[in-house]
TIGU-66516 format. One line per field, with one value per atom (N, C-alpha, C): residue in one letter; y, z, x; atom name. Coordinates in Angstrom, 3 decimals. Atoms other than C-alpha are relative to their C-alpha. Layout:
res	(a / ...)
y	(Y / ...)
z	(Z / ...)
x	(X / ...)
atom	(CA / ...)
This chain:
res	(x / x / x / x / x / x / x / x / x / x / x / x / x / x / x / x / x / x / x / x / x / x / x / x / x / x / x / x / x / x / x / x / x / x / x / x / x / x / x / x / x / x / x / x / x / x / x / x / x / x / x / x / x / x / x / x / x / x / x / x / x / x / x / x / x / x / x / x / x / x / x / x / x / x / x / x / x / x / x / x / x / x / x / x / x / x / x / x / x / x / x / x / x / x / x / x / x / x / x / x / x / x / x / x / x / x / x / x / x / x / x / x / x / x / x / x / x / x / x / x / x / x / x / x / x / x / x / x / x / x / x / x / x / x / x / x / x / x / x / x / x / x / x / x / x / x / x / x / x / x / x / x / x / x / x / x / x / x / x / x / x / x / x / x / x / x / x / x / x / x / x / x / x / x / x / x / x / x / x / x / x / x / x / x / x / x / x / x / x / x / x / x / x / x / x / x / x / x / x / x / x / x / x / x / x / x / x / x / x / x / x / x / x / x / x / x / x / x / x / x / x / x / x / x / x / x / x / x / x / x / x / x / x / x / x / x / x / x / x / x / x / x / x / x / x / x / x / x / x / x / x / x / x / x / x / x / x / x / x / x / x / x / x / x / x / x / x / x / x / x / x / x / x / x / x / x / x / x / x / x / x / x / x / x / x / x / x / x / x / x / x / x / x / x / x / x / x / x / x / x / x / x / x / x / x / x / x / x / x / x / x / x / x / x / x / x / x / x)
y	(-0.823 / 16.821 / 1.032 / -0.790 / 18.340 / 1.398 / -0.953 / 19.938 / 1.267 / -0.816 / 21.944 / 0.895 / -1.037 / 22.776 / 1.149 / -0.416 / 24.164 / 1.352 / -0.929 / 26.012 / 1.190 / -0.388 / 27.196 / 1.320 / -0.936 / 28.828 / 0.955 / -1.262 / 30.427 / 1.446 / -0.663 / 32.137 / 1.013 / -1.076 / 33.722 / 0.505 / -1.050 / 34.745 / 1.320 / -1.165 / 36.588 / 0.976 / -0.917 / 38.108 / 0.854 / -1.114 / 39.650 / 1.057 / -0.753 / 40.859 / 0.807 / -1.263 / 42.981 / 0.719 / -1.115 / 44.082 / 0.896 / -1.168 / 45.332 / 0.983 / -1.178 / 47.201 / 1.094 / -1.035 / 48.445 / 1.156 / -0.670 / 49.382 / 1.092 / -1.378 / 51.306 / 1.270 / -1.156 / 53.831 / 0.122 / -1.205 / 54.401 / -0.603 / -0.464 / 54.065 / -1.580 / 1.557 / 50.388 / -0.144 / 0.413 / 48.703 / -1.269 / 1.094 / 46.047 / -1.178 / 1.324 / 43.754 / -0.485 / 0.995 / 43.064 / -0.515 / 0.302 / 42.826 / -1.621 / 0.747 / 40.435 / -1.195 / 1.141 / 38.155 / -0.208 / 0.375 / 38.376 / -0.884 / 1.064 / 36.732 / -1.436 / 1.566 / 33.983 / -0.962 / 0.444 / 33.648 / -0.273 / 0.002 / 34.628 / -1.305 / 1.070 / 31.458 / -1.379 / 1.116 / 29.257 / -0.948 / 0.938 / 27.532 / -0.308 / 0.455 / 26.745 / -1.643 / 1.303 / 23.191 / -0.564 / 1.007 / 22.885 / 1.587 / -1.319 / 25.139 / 0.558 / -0.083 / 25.266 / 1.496 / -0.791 / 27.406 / 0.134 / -0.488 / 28.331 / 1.019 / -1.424 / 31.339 / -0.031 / 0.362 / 30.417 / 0.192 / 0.378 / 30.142 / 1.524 / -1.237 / 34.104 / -0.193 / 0.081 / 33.582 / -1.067 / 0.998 / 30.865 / 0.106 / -0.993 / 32.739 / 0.707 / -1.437 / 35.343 / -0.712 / 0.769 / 32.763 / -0.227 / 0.523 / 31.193 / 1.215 / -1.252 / 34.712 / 0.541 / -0.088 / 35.186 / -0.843 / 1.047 / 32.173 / 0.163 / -0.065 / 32.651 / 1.491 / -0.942 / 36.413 / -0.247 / 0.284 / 35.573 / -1.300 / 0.614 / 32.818 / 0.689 / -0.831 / 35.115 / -0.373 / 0.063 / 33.882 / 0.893 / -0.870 / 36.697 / 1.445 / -1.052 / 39.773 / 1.549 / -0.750 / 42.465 / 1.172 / -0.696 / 45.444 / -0.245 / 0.606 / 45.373 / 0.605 / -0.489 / 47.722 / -0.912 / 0.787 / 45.655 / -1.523 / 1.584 / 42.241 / 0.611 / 0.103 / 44.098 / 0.212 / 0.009 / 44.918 / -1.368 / 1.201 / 41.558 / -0.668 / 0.995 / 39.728 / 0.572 / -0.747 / 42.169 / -0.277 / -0.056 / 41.809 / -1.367 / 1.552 / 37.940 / -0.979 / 0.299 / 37.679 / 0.344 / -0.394 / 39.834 / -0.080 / -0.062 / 39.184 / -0.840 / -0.040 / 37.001 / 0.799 / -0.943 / 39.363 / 0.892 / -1.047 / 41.181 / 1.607 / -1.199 / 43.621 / 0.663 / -1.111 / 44.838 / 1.018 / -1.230 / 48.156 / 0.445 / -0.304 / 50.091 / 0.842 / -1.085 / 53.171 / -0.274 / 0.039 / 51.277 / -0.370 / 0.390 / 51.582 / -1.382 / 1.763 / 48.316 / -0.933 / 0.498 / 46.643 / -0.707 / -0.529 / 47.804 / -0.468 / 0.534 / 46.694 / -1.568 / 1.484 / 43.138 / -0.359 / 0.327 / 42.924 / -0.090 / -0.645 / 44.287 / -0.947 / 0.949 / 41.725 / -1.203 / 1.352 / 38.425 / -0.286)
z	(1.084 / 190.106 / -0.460 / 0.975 / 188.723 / 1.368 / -0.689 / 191.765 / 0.809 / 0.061 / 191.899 / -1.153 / 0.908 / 188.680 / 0.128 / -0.516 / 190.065 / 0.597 / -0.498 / 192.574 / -0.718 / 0.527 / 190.567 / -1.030 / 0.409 / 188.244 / 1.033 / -0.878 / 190.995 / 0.724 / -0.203 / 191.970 / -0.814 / 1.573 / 188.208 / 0.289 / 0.250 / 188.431 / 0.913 / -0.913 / 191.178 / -0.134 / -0.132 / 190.804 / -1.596 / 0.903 / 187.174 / 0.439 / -0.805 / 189.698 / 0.263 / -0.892 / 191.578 / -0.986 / 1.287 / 188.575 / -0.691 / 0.723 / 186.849 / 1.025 / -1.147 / 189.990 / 0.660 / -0.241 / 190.442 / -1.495 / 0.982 / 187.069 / -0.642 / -0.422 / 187.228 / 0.536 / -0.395 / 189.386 / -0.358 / 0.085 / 187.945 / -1.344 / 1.434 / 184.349 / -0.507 / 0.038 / 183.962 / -1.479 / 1.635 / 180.689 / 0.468 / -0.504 / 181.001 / -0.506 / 1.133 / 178.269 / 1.130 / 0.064 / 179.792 / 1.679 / -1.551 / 183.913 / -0.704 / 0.816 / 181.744 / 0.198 / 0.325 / 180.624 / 0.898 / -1.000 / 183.395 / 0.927 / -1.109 / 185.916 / -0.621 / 0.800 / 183.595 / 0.086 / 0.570 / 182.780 / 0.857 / -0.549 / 185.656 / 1.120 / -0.854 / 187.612 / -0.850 / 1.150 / 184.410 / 0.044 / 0.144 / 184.876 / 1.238 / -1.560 / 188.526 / -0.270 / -0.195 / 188.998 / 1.216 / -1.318 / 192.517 / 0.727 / -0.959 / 195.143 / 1.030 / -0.886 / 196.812 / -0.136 / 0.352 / 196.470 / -1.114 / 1.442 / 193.226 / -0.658 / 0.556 / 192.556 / -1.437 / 1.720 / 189.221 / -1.234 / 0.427 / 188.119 / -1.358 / 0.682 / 186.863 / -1.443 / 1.215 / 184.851 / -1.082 / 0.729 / 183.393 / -1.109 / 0.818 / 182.798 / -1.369 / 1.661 / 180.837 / -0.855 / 0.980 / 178.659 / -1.154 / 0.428 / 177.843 / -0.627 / 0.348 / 177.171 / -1.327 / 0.344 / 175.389 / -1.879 / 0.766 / 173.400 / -1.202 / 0.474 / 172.733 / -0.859 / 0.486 / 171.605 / -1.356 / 0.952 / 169.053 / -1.528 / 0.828 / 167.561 / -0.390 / 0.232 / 167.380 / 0.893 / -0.637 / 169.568 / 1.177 / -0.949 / 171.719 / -0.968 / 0.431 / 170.211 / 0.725 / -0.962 / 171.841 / -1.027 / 0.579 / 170.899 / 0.464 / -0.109 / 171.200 / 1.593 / -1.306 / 174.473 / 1.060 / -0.849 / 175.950 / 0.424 / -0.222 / 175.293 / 0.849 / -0.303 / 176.823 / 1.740 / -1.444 / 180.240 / 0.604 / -0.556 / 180.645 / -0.096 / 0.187 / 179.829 / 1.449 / -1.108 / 182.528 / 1.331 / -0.757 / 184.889 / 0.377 / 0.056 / 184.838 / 0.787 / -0.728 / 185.175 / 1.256 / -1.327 / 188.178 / 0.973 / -1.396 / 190.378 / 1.445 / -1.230 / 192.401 / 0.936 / -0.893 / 193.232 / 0.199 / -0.476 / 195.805 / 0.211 / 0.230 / 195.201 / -0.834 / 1.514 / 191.538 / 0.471 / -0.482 / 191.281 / -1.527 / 1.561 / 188.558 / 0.022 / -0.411 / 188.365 / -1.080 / 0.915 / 185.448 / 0.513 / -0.734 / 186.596 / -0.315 / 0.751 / 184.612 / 0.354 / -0.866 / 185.938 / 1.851 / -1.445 / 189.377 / 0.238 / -0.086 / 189.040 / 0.039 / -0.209 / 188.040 / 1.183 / -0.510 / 190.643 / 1.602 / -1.257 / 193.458 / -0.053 / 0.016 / 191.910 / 0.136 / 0.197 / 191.348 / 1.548)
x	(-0.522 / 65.877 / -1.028 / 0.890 / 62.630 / -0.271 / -0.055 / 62.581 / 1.017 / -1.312 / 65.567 / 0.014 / 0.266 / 64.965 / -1.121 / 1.181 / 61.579 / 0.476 / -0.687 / 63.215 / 1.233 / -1.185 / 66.197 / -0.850 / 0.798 / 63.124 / -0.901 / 0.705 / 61.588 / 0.983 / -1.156 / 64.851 / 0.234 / -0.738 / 65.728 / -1.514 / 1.494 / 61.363 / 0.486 / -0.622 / 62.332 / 1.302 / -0.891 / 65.500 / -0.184 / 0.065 / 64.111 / -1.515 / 0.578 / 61.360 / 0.351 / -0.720 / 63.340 / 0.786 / -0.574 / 65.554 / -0.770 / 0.536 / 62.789 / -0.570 / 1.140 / 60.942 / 1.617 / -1.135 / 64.809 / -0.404 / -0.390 / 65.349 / -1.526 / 0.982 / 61.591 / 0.213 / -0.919 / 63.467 / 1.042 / -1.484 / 66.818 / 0.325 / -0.580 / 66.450 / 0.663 / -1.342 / 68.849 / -1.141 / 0.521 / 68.108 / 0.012 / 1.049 / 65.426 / 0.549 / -0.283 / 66.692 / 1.140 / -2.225 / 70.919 / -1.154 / 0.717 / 68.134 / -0.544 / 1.164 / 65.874 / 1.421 / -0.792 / 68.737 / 0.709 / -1.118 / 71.147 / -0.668 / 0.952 / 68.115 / 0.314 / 0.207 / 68.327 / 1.373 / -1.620 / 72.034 / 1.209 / -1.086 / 74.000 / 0.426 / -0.815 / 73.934 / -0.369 / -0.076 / 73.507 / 1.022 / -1.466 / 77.100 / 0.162 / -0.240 / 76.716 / 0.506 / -0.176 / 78.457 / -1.057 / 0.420 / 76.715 / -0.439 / 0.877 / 74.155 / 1.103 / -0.936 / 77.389 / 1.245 / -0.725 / 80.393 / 0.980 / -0.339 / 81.163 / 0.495 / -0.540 / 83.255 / 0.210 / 0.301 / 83.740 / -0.890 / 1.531 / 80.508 / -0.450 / 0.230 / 79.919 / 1.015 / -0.945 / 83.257 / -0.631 / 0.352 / 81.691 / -1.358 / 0.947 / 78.385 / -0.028 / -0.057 / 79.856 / 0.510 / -0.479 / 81.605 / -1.513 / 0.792 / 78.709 / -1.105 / 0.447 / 76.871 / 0.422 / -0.930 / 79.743 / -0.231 / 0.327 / 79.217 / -1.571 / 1.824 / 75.047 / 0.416 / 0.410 / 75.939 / 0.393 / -0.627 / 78.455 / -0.666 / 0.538 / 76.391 / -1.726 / 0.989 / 73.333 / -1.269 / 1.241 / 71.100 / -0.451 / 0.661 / 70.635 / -0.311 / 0.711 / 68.771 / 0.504 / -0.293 / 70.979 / 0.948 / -1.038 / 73.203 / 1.528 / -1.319 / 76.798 / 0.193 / 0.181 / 76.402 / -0.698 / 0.519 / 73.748 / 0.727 / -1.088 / 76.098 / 1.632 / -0.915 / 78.941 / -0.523 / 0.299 / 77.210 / -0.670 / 0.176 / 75.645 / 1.365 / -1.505 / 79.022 / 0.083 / -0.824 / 80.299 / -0.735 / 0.637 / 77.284 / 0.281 / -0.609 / 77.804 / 1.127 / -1.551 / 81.534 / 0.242 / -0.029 / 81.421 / -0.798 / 1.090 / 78.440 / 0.513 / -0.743 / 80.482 / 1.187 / -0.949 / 83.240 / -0.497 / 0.531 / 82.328 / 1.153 / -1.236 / 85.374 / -0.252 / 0.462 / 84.039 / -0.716 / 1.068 / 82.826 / -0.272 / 0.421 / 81.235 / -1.376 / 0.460 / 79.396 / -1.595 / 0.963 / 77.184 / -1.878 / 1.220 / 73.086 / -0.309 / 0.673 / 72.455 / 0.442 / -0.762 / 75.239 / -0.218 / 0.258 / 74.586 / -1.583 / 1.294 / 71.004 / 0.147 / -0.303 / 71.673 / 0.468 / -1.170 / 73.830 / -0.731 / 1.068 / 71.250 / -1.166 / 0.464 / 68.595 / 0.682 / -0.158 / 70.339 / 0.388)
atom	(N / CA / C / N / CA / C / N / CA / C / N / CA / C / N / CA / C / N / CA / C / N / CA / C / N / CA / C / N / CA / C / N / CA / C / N / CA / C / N / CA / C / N / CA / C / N / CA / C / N / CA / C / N / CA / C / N / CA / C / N / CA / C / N / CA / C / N / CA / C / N / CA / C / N / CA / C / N / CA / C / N / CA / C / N / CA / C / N / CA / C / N / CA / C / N / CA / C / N / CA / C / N / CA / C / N / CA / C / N / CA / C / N / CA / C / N / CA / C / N / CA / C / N / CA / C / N / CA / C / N / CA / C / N / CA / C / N / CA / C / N / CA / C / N / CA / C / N / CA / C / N / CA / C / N / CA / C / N / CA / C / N / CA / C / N / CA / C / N / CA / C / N / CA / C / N / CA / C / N / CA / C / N / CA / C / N / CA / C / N / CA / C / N / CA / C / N / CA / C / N / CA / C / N / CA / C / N / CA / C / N / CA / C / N / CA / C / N / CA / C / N / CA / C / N / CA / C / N / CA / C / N / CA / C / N / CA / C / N / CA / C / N / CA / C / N / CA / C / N / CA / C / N / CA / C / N / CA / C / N / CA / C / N / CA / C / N / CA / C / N / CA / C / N / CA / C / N / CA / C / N / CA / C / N / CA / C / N / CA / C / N / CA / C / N / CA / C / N / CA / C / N / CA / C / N / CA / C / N / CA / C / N / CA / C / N / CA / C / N / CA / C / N / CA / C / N / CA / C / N / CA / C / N / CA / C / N / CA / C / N / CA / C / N / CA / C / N / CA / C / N / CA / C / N / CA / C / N / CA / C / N / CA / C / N / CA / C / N / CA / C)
């Protein structure tokens, strides 16, 4: 277990790695990169296949903004929700850099 969790943190280090060395070139907003590494595979049931999982994300995002524990504007809580919900569908599109960044890290 401790090691999954281990791994599971070396995963989110990395993917707010690459978000921010994205979002260095094209501007994205650091904060919704920052939290999405963290958040977007927070509701995983299993390392397995989980389409679900994002929807479940943004709930829970959803959840943390509304009770105040995230430090965000109402813009920044609407592109992480969004970044979240959709990272598994690979059909979404969306012209948003911040979005589109998360999406390129995680």
């Amino acid at each position: 277990m401790i090691g999954t969790v281990f791994m599971e943190c070396l995963i989110e280090l990395e993917s707010e790695k690459n978000g921010l060395l994205i979002a260095k070139d094209n501007g994205a907003n650091t904060n919704v990169i920052e939290l999405f590494s963290f958040l977007h595979d927070s509701m995983r049931f299993d390392d397995g296949h989980d389409q679900l999982h994002g929807l479940r994300a943004s709930e829970f995002v959803s959840s943390l903004s509304c009770a105040s524990f995230l430090d965000i504007s109402i813009e920044e809580r609407k592109n992480l929700i969004l970044a979240c919900k959709h990272h598994t569908d690979r059909n979404s599109k969306t012209t948003d850099k911040t979005i589109l960044s998360c999406w390129d890290a995680g």
